[in-house]
SETI-875319 format. One line per 2 residues: number of its first residue (from 1); for each residue x, y, z of N, C-alpha, C, CB. Coordinates in pm, whole numbers, always signed. Last residue first. Glycine has a CB too. Layout:
<atoms>
NUM = X/Y/Z/X/Y/Z/X/Y/Z/X/Y/Z | ...
</atoms>
This chain:
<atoms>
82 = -1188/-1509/+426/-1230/-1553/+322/-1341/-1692/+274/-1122/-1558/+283 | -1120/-1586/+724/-1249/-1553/+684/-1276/-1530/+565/-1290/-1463/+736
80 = -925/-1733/+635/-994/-1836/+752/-1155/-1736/+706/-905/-1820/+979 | -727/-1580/+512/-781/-1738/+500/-865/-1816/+539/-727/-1803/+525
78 = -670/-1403/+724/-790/-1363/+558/-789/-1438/+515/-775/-1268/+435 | -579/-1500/+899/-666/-1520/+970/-757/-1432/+795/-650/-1452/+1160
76 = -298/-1619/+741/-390/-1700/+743/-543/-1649/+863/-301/-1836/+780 | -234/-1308/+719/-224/-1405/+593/-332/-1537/+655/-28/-1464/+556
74 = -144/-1217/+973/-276/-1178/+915/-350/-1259/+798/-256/-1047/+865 | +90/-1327/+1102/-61/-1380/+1140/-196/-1312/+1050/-86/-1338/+1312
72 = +270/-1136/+952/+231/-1264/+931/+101/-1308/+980/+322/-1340/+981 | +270/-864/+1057/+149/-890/+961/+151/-1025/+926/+149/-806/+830
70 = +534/-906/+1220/+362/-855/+1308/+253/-868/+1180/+356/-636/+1383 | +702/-942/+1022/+690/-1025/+1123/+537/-1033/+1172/+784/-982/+1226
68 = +702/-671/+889/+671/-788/+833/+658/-901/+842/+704/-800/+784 | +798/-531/+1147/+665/-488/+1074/+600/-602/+1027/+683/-393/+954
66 = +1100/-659/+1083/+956/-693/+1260/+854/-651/+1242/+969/-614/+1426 | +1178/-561/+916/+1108/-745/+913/+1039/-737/+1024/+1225/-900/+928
64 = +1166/-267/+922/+1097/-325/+801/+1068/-454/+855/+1183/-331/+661 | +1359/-279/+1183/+1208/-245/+1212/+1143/-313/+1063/+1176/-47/+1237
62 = +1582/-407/+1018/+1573/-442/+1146/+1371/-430/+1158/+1688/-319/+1254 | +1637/-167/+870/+1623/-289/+810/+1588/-410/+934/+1766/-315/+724
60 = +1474/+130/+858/+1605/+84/+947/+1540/-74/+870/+1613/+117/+1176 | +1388/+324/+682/+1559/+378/+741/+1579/+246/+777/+1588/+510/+892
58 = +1099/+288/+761/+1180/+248/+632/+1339/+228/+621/+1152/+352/+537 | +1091/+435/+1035/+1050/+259/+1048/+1141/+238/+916/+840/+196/+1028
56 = +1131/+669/+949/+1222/+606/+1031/+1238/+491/+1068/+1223/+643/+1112 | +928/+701/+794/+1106/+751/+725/+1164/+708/+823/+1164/+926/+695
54 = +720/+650/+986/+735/+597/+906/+847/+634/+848/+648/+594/+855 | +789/+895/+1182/+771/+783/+1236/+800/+641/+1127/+627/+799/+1292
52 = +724/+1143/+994/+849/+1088/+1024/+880/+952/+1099/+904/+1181/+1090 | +481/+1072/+911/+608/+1085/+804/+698/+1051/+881/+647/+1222/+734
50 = +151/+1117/+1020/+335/+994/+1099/+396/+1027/+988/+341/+759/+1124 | +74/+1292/+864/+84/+1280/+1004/+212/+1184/+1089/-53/+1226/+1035
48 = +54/+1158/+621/+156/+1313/+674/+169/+1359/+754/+149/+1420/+645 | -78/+936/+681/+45/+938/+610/+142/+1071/+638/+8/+928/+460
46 = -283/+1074/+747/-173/+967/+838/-79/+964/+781/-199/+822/+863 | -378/+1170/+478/-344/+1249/+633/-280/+1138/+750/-515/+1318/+710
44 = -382/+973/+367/-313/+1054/+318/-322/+1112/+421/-334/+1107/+206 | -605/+858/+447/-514/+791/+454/-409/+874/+454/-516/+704/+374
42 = -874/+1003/+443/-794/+958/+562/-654/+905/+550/-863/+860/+624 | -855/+1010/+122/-800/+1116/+215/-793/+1080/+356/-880/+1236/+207
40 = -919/+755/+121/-800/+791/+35/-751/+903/+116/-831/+832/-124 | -1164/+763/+209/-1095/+693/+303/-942/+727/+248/-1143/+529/+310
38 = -1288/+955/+1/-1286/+982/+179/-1188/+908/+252/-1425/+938/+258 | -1298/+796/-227/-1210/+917/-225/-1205/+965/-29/-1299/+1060/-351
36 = -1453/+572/-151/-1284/+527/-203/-1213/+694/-169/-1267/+464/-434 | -1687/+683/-78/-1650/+597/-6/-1485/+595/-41/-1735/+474/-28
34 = -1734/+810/-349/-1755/+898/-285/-1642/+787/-112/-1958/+945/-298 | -1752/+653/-573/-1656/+618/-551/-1643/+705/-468/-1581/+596/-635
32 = -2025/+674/-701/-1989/+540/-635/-1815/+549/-556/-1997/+408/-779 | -2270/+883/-689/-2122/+871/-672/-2040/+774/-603/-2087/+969/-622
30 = -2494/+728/-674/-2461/+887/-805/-2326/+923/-762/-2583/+1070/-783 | -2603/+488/-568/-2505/+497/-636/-2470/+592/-751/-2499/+399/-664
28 = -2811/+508/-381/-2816/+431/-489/-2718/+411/-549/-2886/+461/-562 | -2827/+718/-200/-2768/+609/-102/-2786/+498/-281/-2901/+556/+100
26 = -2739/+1085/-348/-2807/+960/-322/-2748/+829/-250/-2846/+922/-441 | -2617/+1352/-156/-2583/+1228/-248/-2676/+1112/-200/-2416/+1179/-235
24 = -2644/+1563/-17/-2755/+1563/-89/-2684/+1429/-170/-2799/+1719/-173 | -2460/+1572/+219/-2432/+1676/+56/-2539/+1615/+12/-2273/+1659/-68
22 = -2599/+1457/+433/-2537/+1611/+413/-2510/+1686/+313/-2436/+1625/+453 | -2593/+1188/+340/-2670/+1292/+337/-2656/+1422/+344/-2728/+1277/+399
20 = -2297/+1150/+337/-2365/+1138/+169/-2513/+1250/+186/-2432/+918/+120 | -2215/+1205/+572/-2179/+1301/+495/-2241/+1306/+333/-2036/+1292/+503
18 = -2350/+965/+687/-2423/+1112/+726/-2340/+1199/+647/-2421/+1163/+898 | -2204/+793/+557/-2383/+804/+547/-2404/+912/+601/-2484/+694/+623
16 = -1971/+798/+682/-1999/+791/+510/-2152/+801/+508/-1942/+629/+421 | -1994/+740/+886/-1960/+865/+900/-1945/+927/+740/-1826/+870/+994
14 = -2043/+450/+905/-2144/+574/+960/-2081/+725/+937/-2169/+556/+1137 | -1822/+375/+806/-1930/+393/+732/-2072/+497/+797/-1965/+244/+705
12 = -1671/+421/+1036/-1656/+487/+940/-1782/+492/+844/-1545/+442/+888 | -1785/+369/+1362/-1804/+292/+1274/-1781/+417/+1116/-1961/+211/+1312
10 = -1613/+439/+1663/-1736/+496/+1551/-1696/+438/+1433/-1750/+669/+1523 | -1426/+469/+1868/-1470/+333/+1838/-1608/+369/+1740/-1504/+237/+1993
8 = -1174/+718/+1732/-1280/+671/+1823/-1342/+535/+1773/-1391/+781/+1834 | -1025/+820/+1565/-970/+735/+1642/-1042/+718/+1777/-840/+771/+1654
6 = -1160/+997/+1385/-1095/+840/+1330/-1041/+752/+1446/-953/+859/+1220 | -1318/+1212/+1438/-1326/+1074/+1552/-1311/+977/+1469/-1469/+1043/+1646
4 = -1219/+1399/+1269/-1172/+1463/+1418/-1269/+1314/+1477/-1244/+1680/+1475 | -1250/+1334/+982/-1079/+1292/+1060/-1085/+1370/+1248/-896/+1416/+925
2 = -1399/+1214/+804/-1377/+1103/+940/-1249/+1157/+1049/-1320/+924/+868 | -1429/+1433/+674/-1546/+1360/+722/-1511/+1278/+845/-1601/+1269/+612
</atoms>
């Protein structure tokens, strides 16, 4: 559904509403978890898409804290909009 303009400025959920219509799925909730299984599979295709990028970020103990460096600021900006 999302994977030939995941990396365009297009709003995913829009791309969850025209595939609910497309298969005939109600917008009420006849498959609530239609949203969780799509983005699961975006994920999983990055995931097997960068493998090696990622086995190589994990490999090194250096890249793991500078990852875990670059997500500090995230902790207090889901504080701020929580």
């Amino acid at each position: 559904v999302q994977g030939i303009s995941e990396f365009l400025p297009i709003s995913s959920s829009t791309h969850l509403r025209l595939a609910r219509s497309l298969l005939g799925l109600s917008e009420n909730g006849s498959f609530p978890y239609f949203d969780l299984i799509c983005h699961a599979g975006t994920m999983c295709a990055l995931l097997i898409g960068f493998r090696k990028e990622i086995f190589l970020v994990l490999k090194s103990f250096r890249l793991i804290a500078l990852f875990i460096l670059a997500l500090c600021p995230l902790v207090p900006a889901y504080l701020l909009i929580k």
